[in-house]
C-alpha atoms as a printed R data frame, in Angstrom:
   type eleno elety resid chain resno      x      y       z
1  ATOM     1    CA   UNK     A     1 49.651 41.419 -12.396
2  ATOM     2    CA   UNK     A     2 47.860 38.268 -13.443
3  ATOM     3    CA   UNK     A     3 44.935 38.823 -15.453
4  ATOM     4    CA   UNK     A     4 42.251 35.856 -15.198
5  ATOM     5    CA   UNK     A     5 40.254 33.919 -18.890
6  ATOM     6    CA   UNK     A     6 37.133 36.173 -17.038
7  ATOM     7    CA   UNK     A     7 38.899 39.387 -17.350
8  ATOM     8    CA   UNK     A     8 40.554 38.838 -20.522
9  ATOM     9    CA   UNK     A     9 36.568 38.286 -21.645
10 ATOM    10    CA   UNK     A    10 35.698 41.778 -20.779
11 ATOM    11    CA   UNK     A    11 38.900 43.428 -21.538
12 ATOM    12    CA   UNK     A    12 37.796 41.634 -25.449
13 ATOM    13    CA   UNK     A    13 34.323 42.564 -25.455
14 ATOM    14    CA   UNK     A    14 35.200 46.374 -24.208
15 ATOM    15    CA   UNK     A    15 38.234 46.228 -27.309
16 ATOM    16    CA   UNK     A    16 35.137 44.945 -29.481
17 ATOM    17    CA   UNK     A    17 32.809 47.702 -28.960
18 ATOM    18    CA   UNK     A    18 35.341 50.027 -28.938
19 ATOM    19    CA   UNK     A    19 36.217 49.096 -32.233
20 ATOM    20    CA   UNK     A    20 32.756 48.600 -33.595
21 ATOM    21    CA   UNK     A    21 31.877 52.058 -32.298
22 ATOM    22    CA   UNK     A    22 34.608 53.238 -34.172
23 ATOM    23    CA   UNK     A    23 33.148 52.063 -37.649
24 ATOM    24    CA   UNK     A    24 30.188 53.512 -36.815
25 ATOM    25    CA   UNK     A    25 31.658 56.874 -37.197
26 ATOM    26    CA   UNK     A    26 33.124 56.247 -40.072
27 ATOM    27    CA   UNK     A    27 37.314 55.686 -38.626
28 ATOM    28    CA   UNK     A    28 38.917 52.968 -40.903
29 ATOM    29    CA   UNK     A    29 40.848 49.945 -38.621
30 ATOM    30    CA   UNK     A    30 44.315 51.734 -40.004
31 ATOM    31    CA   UNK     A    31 42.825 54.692 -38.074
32 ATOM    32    CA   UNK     A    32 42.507 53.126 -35.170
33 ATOM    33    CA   UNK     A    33 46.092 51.320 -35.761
34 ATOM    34    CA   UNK     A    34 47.895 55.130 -36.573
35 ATOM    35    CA   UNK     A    35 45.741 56.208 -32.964
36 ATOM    36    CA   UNK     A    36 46.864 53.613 -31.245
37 ATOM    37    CA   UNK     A    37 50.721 53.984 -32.411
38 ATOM    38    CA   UNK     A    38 50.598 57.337 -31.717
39 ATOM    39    CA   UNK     A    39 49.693 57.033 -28.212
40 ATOM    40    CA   UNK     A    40 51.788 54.492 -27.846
41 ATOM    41    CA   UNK     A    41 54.979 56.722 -28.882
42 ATOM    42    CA   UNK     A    42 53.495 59.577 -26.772
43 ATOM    43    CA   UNK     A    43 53.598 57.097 -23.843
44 ATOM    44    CA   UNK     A    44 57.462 56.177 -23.847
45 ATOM    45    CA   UNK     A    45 58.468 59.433 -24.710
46 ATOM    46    CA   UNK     A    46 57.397 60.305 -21.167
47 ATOM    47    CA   UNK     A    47 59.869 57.727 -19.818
């Protein structure tokens, strides 16, 4: 899958508010980080 500089754009801006919305409700960026990692191990333990 090629993604194009347009996509990569939005994919960014969705990651930004994503992240900004995050602050909002109070979730530290090491929050987000152990979330992230989490899934991430959840995900390849299906495999």
């Amino acid at each position: 899958m090629v993604i194009t500089e347009k996509e990569m754009d939005v994919v960014d801006q969705e990651w930004m508010e994503l992240i900004l919305e995050a602050r909002k409700i109070g979730l530290s960026i090491e929050d987000v980080r152990n979330f992230l990692t989490q899934d991430e191990l959840k995900s390849s333990a299906t495999y």
